[in-house]
C-alpha positions in Angstrom: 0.0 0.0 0.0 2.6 2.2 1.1 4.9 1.6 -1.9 1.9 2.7 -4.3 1.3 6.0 -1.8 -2.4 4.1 -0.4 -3.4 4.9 3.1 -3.0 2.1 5.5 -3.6 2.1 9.5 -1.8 -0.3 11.1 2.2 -1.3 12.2 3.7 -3.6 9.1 4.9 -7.4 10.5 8.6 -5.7 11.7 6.8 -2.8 13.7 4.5 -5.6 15.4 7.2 -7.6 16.3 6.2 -6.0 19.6 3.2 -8.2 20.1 4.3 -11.0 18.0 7.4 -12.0 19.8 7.8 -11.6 23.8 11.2 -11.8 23.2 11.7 -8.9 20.5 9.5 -6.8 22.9 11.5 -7.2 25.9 15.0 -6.9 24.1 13.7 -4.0 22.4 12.7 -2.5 25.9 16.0 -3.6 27.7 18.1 -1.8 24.8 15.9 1.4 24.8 16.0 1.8 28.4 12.0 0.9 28.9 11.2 0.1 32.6 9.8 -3.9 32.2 10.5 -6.4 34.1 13.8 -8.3 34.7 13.4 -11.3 32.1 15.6 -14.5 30.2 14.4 -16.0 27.2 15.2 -19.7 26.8 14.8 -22.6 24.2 15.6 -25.3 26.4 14.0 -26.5 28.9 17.0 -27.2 31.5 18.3 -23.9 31.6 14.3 -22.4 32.2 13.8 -24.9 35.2 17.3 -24.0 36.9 16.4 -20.0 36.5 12.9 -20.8 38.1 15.4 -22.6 40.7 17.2 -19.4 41.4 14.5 -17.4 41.6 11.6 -18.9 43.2 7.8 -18.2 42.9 5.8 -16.2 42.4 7.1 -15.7 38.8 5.7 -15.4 35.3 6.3 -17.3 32.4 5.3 -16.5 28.9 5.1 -18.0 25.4 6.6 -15.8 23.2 4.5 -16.6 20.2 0.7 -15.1 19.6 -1.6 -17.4 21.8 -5.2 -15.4 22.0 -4.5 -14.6 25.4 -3.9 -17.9 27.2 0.5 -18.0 26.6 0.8 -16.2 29.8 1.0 -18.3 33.1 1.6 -16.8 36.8 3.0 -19.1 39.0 2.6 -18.8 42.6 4.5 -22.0 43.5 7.6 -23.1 41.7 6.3 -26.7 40.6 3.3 -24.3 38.7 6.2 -22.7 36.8 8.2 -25.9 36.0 5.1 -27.4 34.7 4.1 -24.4 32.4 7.7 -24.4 31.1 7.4 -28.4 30.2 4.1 -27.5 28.6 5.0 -24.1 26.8 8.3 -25.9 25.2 6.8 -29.1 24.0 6.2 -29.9 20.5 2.5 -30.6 20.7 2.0 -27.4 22.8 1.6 -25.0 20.0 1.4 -21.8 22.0 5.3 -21.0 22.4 6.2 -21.7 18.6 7.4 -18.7 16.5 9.7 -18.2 13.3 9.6 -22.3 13.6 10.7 -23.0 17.0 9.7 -22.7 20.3 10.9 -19.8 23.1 9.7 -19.3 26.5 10.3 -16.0 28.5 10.5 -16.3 32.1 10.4 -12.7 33.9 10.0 -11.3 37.6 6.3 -11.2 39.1 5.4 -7.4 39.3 3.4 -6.1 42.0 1.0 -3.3 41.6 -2.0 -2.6 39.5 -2.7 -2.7 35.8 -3.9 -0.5 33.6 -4.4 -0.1 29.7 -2.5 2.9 27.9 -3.0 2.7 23.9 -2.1 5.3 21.7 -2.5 6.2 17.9 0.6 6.4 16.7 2.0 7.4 12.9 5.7 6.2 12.8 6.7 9.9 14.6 4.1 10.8 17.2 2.0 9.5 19.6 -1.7 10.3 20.6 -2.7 9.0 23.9 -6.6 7.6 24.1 -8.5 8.0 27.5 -7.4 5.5 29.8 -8.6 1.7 30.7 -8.3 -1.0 32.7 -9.1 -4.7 31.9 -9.9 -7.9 34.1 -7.7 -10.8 33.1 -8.9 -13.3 35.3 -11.5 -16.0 34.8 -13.1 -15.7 38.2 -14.6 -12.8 40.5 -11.9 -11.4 43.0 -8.9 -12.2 40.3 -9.0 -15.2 40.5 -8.5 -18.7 38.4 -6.5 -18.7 35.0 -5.6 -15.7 32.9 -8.1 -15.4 29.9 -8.1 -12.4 26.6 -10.0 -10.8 29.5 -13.4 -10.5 31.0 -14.3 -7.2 30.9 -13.0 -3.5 31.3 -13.7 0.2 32.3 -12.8 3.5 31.3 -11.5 6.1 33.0 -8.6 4.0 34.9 -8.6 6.0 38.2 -4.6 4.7 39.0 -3.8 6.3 36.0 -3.2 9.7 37.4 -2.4 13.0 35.4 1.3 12.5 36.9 1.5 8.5 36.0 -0.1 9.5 32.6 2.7 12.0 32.1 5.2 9.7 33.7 3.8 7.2 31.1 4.6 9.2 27.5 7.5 10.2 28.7 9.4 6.9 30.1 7.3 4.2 28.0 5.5 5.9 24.9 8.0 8.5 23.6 10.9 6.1 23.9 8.7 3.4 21.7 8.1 5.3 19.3 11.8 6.9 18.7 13.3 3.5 19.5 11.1 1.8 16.9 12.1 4.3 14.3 15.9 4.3 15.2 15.8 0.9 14.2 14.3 1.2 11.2 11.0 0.0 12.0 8.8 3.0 12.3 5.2 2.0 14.0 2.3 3.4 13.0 -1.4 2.2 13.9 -2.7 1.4 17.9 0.2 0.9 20.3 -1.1 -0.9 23.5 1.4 -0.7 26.6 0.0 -2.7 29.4 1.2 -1.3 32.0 2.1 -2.7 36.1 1.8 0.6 38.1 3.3 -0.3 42.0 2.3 2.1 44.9 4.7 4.9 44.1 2.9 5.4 40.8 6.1 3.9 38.4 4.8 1.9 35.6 6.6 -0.9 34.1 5.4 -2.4 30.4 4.2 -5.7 31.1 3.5 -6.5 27.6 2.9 -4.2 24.2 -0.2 -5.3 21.6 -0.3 -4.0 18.1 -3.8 -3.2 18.6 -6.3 -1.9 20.2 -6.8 -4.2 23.2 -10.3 -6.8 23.8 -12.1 -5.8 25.8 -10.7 -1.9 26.0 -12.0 -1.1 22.9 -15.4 -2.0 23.3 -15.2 0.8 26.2 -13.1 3.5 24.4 -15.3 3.2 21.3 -18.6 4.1 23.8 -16.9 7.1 24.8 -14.9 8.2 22.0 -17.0 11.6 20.5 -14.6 12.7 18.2 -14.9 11.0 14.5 -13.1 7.8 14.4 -12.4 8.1 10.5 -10.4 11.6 10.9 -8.5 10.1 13.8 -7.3 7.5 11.3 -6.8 10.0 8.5 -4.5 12.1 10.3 -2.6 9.1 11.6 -2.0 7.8 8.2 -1.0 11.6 6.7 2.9 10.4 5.9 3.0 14.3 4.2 1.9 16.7 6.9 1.9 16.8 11.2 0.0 13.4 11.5 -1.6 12.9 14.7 0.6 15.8 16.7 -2.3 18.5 16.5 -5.4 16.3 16.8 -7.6 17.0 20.0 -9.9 14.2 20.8 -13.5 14.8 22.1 -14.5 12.4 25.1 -17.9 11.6 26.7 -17.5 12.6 30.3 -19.3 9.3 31.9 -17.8 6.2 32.5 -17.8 3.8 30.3 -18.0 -0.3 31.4 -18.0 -3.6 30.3 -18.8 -7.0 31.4 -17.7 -10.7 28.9 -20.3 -13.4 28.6 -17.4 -16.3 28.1 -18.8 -19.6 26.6 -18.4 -23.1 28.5 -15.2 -24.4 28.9 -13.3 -20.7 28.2 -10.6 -20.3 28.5 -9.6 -23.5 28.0 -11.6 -26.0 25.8 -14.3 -23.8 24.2 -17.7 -25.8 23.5 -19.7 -24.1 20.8 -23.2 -24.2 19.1 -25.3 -23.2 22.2 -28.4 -21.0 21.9 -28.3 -17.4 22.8 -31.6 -16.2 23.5 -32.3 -12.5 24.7 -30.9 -10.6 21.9 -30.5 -7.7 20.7 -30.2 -6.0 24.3 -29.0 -2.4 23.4 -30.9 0.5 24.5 -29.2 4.3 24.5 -26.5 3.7 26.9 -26.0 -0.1 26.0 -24.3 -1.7 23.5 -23.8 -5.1 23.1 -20.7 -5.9 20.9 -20.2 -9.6 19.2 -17.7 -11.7 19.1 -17.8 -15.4 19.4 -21.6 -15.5 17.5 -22.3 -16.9 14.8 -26.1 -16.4 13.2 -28.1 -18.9 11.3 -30.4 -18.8 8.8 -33.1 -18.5 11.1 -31.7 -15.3 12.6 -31.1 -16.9 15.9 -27.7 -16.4 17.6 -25.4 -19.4 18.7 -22.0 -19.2 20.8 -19.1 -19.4 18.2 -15.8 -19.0 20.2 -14.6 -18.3 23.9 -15.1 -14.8 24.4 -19.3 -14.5 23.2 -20.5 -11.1 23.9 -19.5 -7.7 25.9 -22.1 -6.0 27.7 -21.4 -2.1 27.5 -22.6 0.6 29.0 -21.8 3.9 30.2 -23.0 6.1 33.1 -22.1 8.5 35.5 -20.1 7.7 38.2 -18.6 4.3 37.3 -21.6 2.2 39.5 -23.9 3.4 37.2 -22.1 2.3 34.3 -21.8 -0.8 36.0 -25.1 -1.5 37.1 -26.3 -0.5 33.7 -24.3 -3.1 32.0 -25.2 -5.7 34.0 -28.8 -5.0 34.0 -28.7 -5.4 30.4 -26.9 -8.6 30.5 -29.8 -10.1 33.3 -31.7 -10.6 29.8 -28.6 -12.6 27.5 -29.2 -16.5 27.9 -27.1 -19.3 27.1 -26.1 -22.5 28.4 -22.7 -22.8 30.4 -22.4 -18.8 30.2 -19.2 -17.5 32.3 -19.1 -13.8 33.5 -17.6 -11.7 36.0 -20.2 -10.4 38.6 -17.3 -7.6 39.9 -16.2 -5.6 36.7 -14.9 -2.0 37.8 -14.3 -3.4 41.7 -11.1 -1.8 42.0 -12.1 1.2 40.9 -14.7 1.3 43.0 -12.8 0.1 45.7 -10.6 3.2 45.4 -13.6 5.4 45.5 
């Protein structure tokens, strides 16, 4: 596209290297000077199990391939991590494989809270989009296995105006420069996810090439401004790109809640009705996903993640008892779904 002077949004495949490979990501972070956590990558099994020796639990290992959200696995006893190493290196595993063979990156546990920070970028400046903040875990409180996530919320109250500052300076400026410096300018959504500790520092735990699941689903109900000029600008190669564009935002909060199929996050079973649709009203949207829609116009569950429940409102509880109002009429068999989206936010309140 580029060569023929088309418009397109989006990084190329060197530029999101920083999804597609853990390991790129965090040697391009340890090179630029971007606070992560301390890491080792490793294509042998022996050497991961004696660094998970040295260093005990709790300790995070991930694949370094693309695995829909389920390569990520935080151990909180050592035998967790040796097991998740076995399984992430085997051959039948499938989740650690990239460029043909299989890496695993084992990196310290960071404390704190997350949060979502995604930009626009066009391969020279960066435009930040209103905060967010996502639930990873299956179950209410945080708990059981890490999925794509199960919902989200925007504002993020942890991001502060001095983390948010802290942030473009320290995380997203450096990106973008580095990325360029090395001859891979990006250009499209840059997702940082961050770990901010107590003392408001934020470390990247991961980047995504992308807008993040279930973040957008939240920006998108509170974005005002026109999506299409946003992209425009970002993909003007010729004049300031994205430098002098003011977003609009709507004011209330904005949340989400995941209806997850049976089995999700780890064998999916499909084909179940969903009865209760369409759900939206003025404040409500609900956005598909895993849904697939038959001839007869009825809806049936087509992958893990089925629906998001959205809904905005002012403070955050009404945006969250708004969504799950509208959810109280979504039916299907084996649904999964959070019954705390926005608690720590709420919590902090």
């Amino acid at each position: 596209f580029r060569s023929r002077g088309l418009r397109i949004f989006g990084p190329t495949r060197a530029a999101a290297q920083l999804e597609s490979s853990k390991a790129f990501a965090k040697d391009f972070m340890q090179r630029h000077g971007i606070p992560t956590a301390r890491y080792a990558v490793f294509d042998d099994a022996g050497p991961a199990h004696a660094y998970v020796d040295r260093y005990g639990a709790p300790i995070v290992g991930k694949a370094d391939g693309l695995a829909a959200g389920k390569g990520v696995v935080v151990a909180t006893t050592a035998q967790e991590a040796h097991d998740a190493i076995d399984y992430m290196l085997s051959d039948n595993a499938g989740v650690a494989h990239n460029a043909g063979r299989a890496q695993v990156v084992i990196e310290e546990f960071m404390a704190g809270e997350e949060a979502s920070f995604i930009v626009v970028a066009d391969g020279r400046h960066a435009l930040a989009l209103a905060t967010s903040q996502d639930h990873k875990r299956i179950g209410d409180g945080d708990t059981g296995p890490n999925t794509g996530g199960m919902g989200a919320y925007s504002p993020a109250p942890v991001v502060t105006p001095t983390v948010h500052a802290r942030v473009m300076r320290e995380v997203i400026k450096p990106t973008i420069d580095g990325m360029a410096a090395d001859g891979h300018p990006f250009s499209g959504f840059l997702y940082a996810g961050l770990m901010i500790d107590g003392q408001g520092k934020a470390r990247v735990v991961e980047f995504n090439a992308r807008l993040g699941d279930p973040e957008a689903q939240v920006l998108l109900m509170r974005l005002k401004s026109d999506l299409l000029d946003l992209l425009m600008a970002a993909t003007d190669t010729h004049g300031s790109g994205v430098r002098d564009i003011e977003l609009q935002w709507d004011r209330r909060s904005a949340l989400g809640v995941v209806m997850a199929a049976s089995g999700y996050p780890s064998k999916v079973r499909q084909g179940d009705l969903i009865e209760g649709l369409p759900a939206d009203s003025e404040d409500t949207h609900v956005f598909h996903a895993g849904t697939q829609r038959r001839e007869d116009g009825e809806f049936f569950t087509h992958g893990g993640r089925v629906l998001t429940v959205t809904a905005l409102g002012d403070p955050l509880r009404a945006a969250q008892q708004r969504a799950y109002q509208a959810l109280e009429s979504i039916r299907f068999d084996g649904m999964q779904l959070r019954r705390d989206i926005g608690h720590r936010a709420l919590r902090a309140r």
